[in-house]
C-alpha positions in Angstrom: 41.4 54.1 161.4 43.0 55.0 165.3 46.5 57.7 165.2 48.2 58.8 167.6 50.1 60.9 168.7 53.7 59.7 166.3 51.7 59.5 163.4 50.6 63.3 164.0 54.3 64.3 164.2 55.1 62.0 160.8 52.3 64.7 159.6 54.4 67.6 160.4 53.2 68.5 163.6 54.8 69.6 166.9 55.1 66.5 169.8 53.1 69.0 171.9 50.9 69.9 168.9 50.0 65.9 168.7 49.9 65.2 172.5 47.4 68.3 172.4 45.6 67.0 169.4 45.2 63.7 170.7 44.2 65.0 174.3 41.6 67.2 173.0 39.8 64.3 170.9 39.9 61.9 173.8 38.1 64.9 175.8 35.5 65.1 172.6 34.9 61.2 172.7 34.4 61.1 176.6 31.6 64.2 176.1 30.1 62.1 173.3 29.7 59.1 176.0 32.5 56.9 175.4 33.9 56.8 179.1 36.8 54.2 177.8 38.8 57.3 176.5 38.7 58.8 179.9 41.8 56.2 180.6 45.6 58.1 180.4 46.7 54.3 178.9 44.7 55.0 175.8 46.8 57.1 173.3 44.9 55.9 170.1 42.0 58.2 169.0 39.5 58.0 165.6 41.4 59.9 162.9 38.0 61.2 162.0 37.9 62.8 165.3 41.2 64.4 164.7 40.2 65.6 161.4 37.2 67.3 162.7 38.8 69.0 165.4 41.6 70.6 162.9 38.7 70.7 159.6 40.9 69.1 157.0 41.8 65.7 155.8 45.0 64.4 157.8 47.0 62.0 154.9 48.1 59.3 156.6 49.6 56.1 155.5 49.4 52.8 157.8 50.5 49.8 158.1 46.8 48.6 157.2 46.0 50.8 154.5 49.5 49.8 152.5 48.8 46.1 153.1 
């Protein structure tokens, strides 16, 4: 599942908290070879990603996982 940086603030996050959040996994995912992420248009990241950097679950719900 991809978040970004609204679904971070529907968490209870800060805007700068989630633009951070979202900045620092994109900068995790270009380390790890995955040079697409380098791109400013991407705003989308792997929650998984997210939920490593903070070391908790995030909860979630999307449009996907209600349907």
């Amino acid at each position: 599942m991809f978040i970004d940086k609204n679904d971070l603030v529907k968490c209870g996050f800060g805007p700068y908290q989630a633009y951070m959040l979202i900045k620092q996994a994109k900068a995790i995912l270009v380390q790890r070879g995955f040079a697409y992420y380098k791109s400013n248009g991407v705003g989308k990241v792997p929650k998984e990603i997210v939920e490593e950097i903070l070391g908790t679950k995030l909860e979630i719900e999307s449009v996907a996982d209600i349907a």
